[in-house]
C-alpha positions, 0 to 999 in steps of 0.5 A: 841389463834390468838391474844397470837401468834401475841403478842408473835411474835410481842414481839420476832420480834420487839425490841419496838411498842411504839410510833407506829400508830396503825395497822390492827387488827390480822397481827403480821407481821404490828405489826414489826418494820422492820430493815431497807434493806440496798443496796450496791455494790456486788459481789462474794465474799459478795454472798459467804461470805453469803453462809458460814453464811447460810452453817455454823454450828451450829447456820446457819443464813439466813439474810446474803443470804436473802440479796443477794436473795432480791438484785436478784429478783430485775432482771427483768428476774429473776423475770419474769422467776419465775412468769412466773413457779409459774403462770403456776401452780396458774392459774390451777384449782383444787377440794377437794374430799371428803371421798367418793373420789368424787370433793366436791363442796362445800368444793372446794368452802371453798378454792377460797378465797384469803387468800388460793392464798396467801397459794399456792403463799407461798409455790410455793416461798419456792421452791426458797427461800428454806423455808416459815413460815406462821402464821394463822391471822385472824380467824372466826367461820366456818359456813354453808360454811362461816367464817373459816380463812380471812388472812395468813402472812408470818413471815420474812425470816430473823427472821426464822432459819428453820435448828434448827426450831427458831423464832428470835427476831434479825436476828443474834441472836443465840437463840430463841423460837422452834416455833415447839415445843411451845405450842401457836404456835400449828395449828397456823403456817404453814411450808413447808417442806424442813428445810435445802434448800437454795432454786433455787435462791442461784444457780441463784445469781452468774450468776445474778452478773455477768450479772450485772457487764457486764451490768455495763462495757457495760454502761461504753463501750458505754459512752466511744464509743456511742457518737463521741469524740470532740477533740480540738487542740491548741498550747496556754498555756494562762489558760484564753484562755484555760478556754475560749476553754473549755467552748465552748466546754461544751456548744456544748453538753454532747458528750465526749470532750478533749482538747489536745496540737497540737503536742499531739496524742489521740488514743482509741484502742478497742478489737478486738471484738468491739460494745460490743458483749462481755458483750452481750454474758455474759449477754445471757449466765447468762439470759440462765443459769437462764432460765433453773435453774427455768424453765429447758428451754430457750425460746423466745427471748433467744432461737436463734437456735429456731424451731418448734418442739425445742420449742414443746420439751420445752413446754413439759419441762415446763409442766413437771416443772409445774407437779412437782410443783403441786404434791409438793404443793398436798403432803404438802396441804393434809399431812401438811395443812387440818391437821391444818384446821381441827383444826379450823372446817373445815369439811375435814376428809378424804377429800384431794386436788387435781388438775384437770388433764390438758389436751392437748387440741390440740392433744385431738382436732386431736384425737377426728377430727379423732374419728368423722369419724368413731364414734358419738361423742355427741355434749354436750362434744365437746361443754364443752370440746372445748368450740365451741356452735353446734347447729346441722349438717350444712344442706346439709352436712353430719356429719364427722361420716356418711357412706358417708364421711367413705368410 
């Protein structure tokens, strides 16, 4: 079955393989002959000249937008701010429960592989790119806990129409296979859920473009008054000797020059803002929009006005970001996902994903300080939760709990 659907996907993806070196076995996606990702100047008008294509209907198309997500991430904070969101949920540790509603380890185990990273890496970038299709690659036969799947893809962006559910040879093809309905497809792809989301990076784009044109007239500002200007006056209009001037004046350096007549004024006359706080301003102002787009906060090095206790309010944001992620990925993994694996033995009926409840370890910290002196707190949990070795009370000090230390 895994090999029908990469023949097929291979097929509508690819105009030809012919003359291709021969790739990975069961990967559809090295089997594409990928068109080539051009780059050029762009502004707000090509973004919402995307935006309309995406938007239009019938027949809306995403390579258009894809384009300008793809010329995005190339933002260094862009990209931080969504790997700094996506990793506060990646590095969380999570259980399957089994019928019996306990933390099954040995079906927990099935799921710390890399290709179920990949799965949470898929889903958690829908929430930016507005959808994922990922197809099952290579399969083997489960077995005493071994085997099962070794390897997902995600089919390209371009060449998937979530809005009308097709799989398209070409990006702006206007058919192609409703691979929800196509009977090969069946357990064999994996969708999130969303069909007519654009994703946060269509919101992240405009502020995007315009930090990149400040960044450009700030590189052009301090070519023009970084380097002192050399001026070179003379009164001769022999071209040889002008030819002579300039020369010497290239050789000097790559600071600015000109030459001008001795009569000739030259004046540069700047705004009344000057070093360029203006386009650090717009460049501040789009870093921040973009930080609380992804991560609902400004923080750091963005966060001029900080202090202790704003920073604490923005920590309880990003954890309430971060919570809203993981029951999303909850929902779709048990609705969405154990009903495929089932599908290929994995013994999960009944059986459901959930991650480990995070706990404050500070507050818990002051909270079991302050039970200590009045209750006994067994030493094997405070070793497990906090992770400090006891070996038994200091000598000649009472416990925190004792009848001395509470009166």
């Amino acid at each position: 079955m895994a090999n029908e659907l990469n023949h097929i996907i291979r097929g509508l993806v690819s105009l030809s393989t012919a003359n291709q070196p021969e790739k990975g076995r069961g990967n559809p996606v090295s089997y594409i002959i990928r068109q080539s990702q051009t780059r050029s100047k762009r502004d707000i008008s090509t973004w919402r000249g995307a935006l309309q294509v995406a938007e239009k209907y019938p027949d809306p198309r995403r390579y258009l937008l894809n384009k300008e997500y793809r010329e995005a991430l190339l933002d260094a904070h862009i990209y931080g701010q969504i790997q700094n969101r996506k990793q506060r949920t990646l590095s969380s540790r999570f259980n399957v429960h089994n019928k019996a509603g306990e933390a099954d380890d040995q079906l927990t185990w099935l799921f710390k592989t890399p290709w179920f990273r990949d799965l949470l890496d898929y889903g958690l970038d829908a929430l930016f790119w507005g959808h994922s299709l990922i197809t099952i690659d290579r399969v083997v036969p489960l077995s005493n806990g071994n085997g099962g799947i070794l390897s997902i893809d995600l089919i390209p962006r371009d060449h998937v129409c979530p809005e009308d559910g097709l799989l398209l040879k070409n990006p702006s093809d206007t058919s192609g296979i409703a691979y929800r309905e196509f009977p090969d497809f069946q357990g064999w792809i994996i969708e999130t859920p969303k069909r007519n989301d654009l994703g946060l990076l269509h919101r992240a784009v405009p502020h995007f473009i315009y930090k990149k044109f400040a960044q450009a007239g700030w590189s052009q500002y301090s070519e023009l008054f970084g380097m002192p200007l050399r001026l070179a006056k003379t009164d001769t209009t022999d071209p040889q000797m002008i030819a002579k001037l300039r020369n010497m004046m290239e050789q000097q350096g790559s600071a600015p020059y000109t030459i001008i007549d001795k009569e000739e004024e030259l004046e540069f006359i700047e705004t009344t803002r000057g070093k360029g706080e203006v386009f650090k301003g717009l460049i501040a102002l789009a870093n921040s929009e973009i930080s609380k787009l992804i991560n609902g906060v400004v923080m750091g090095e963005a966060d001029q006005g900080g202090s202790r206790s704003k920073e604490e309010v923005s920590e309880r944001m990003q954890m309430t970001v971060t919570e809203m992620d993981k029951e999303y990925l909850e929902q779709w993994l048990n609705f969405t996902v154990f009903p495929i694996l089932i599908q290929h033995g994995y013994p999960l009926e009944g059986a459901y994903f959930q991650w480990e409840e995070q706990k404050d370890i500070k507050e818990l910290w002051r909270m079991t300080h302050e039970a200590m002196m009045y209750y006994d707190v067994p030493a094997d949990w405070v070793e497990e939760t906090f992770g400090i070795p006891i070996a038994g009370p200091r000598q000649g000090t009472p416990p925190p709990n004792s009848d001395n230390n509470a009166d």
